[in-house]
C-alpha positions as CSV (number, residue, x, y, z in Angstrom):
1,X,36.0,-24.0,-17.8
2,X,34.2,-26.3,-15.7
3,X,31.3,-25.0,-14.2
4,X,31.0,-27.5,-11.2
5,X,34.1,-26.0,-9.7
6,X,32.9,-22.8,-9.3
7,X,31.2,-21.9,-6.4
8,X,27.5,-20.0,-7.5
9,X,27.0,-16.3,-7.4
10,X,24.8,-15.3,-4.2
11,X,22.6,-13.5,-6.4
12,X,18.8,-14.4,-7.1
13,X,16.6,-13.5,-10.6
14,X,13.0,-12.7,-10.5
15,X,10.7,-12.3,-13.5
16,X,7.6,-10.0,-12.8
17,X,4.4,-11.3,-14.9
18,X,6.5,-13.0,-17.5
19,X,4.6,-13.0,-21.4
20,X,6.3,-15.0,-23.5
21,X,6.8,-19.3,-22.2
22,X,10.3,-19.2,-24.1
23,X,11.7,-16.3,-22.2
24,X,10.5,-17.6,-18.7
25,X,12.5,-21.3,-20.2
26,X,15.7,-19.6,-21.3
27,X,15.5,-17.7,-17.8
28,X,15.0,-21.0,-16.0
29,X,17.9,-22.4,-18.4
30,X,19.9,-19.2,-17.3
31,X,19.4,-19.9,-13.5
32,X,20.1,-23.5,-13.5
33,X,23.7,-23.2,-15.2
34,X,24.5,-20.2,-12.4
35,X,22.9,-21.7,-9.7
36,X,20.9,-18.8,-8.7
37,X,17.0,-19.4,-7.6
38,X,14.5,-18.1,-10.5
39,X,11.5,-16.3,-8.7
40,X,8.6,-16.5,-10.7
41,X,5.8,-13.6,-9.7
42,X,2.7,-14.5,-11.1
43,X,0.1,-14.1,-13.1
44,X,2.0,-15.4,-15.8
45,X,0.7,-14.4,-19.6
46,X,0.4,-18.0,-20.7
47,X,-0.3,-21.3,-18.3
48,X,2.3,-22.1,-16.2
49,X,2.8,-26.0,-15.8
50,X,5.2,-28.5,-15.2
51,X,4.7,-29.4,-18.4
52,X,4.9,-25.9,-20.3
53,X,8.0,-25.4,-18.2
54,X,9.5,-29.1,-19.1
55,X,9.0,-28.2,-22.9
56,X,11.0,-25.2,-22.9
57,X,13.1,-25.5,-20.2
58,X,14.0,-28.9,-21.1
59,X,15.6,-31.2,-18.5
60,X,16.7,-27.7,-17.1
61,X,13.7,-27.3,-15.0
62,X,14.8,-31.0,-13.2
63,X,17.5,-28.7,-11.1
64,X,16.6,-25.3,-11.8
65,X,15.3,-23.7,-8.1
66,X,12.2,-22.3,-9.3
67,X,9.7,-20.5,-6.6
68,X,6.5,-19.4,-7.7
69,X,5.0,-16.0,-6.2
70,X,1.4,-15.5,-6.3
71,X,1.1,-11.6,-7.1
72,X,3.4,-8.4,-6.6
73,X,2.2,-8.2,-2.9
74,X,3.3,-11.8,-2.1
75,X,6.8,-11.2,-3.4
76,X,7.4,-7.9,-2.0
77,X,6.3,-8.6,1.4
78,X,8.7,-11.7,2.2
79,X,11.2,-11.9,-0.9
80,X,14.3,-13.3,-0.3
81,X,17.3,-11.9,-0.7
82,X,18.5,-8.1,-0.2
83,X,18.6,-5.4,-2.5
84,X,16.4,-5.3,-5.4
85,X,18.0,-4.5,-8.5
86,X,15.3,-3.4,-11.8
87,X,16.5,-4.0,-14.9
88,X,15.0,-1.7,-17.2
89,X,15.1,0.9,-19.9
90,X,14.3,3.6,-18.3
91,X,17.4,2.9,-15.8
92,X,19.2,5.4,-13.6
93,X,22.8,3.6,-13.7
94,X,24.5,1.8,-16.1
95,X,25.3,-1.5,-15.4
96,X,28.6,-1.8,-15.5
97,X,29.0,0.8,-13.0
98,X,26.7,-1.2,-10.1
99,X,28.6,-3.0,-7.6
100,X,26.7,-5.8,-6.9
101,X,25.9,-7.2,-2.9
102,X,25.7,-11.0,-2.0
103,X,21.9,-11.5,-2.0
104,X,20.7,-8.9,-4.4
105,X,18.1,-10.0,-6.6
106,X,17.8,-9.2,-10.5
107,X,14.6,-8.4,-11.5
108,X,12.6,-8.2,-15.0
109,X,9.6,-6.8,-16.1
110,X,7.3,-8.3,-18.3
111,X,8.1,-8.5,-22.2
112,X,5.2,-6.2,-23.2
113,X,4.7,-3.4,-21.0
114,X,8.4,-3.6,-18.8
115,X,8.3,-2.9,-14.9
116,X,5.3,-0.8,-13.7
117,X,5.7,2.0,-11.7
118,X,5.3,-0.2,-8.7
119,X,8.5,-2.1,-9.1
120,X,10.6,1.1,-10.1
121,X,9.5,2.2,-6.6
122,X,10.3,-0.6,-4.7
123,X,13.6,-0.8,-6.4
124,X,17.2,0.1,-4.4
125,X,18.8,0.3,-8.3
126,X,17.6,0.6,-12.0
127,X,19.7,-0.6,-13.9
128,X,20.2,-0.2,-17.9
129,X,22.7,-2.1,-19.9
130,X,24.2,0.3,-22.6
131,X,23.7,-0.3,-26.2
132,X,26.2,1.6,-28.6
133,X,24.6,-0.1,-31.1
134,X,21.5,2.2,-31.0
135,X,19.2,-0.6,-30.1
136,X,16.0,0.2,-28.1
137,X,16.1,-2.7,-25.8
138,X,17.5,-6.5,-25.7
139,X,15.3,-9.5,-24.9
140,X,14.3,-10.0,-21.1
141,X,16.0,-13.1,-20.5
142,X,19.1,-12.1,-22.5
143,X,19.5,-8.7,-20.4
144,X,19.1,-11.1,-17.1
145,X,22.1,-13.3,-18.6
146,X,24.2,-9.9,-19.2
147,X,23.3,-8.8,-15.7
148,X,23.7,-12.0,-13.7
149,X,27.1,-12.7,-15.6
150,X,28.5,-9.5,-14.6
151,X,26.6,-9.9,-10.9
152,X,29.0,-13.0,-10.8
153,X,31.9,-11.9,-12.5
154,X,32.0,-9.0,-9.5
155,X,30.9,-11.8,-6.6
156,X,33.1,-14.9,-8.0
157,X,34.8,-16.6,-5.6
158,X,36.5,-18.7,-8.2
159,X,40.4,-18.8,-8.1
């Protein structure tokens, strides 16, 4: 399937205080290939450059959208988008039983610790993918690929 004749799912991804640079590059990977704009809430738990992001992003930073936040407070205060939807552990809802909204933006919390209690507060859905498998918990940036896969899956606009 061609990608470039798809329109892009209205959605946006956010990743709160990332850890780990190789995360934050698949994520930036992740949001380039949907189109979706990567929000990046800082302070980040390694230096965030052009450079770090070049080496593991690759050339996938060149076209990713990629807006840097400068703290919790910044983001929450005039973040795009509409409904903010927590991926987390400790979810209410399944995912495959959200119905996603143009605009909604997918959030993760940071590879250590997950979302504080701030973000699960300021959230309009928590969200948990299931894991029959018995697995306590998948890989930030692979849960945001599950999740903004089946975001546009539900929005597509493709034929």
């Amino acid at each position: 399937m061609n990608a470039a004749r798809i329109t892009p799912p209205p959605l946006h991804l956010a990743a709160f205080q990332p850890d780990m640079a190789h995360n934050l590059g698949a994520m930036i990977r992740l949001a380039a290939c949907f189109g979706t704009p990567l929000h990046v809430i800082e302070p980040c738990g390694f230096p965030f450059s052009v450079k770090a992001v070049r080496q593991r992003a690759l050339d996938y930073a060149d076209i990713a959208d990629i807006r840097r936040w400068d703290g919790w407070r910044a983001f929450a205060a005039d973040r795009p988008g509409g409904r903010l939807v927590l991926l987390t552990t400790r979810g209410a809802q399944p995912l495959w039983s959200h119905r996603f909204a143009p605009g909604d933006v997918l959030i993760v919390g940071r590879e250590s610790a997950g979302a504080p209690p701030e973000l699960h507060e300021a959230a309009d859905a928590r969200l948990f993918i299931p894991m029959p498998g018995g697995g306590r918990s998948l890989n930030v940036a692979m849960a945001a690929g599950i999740a903004l896969a089946e975001g546009a899956r539900q929005l597509s606009r493709a034929p």
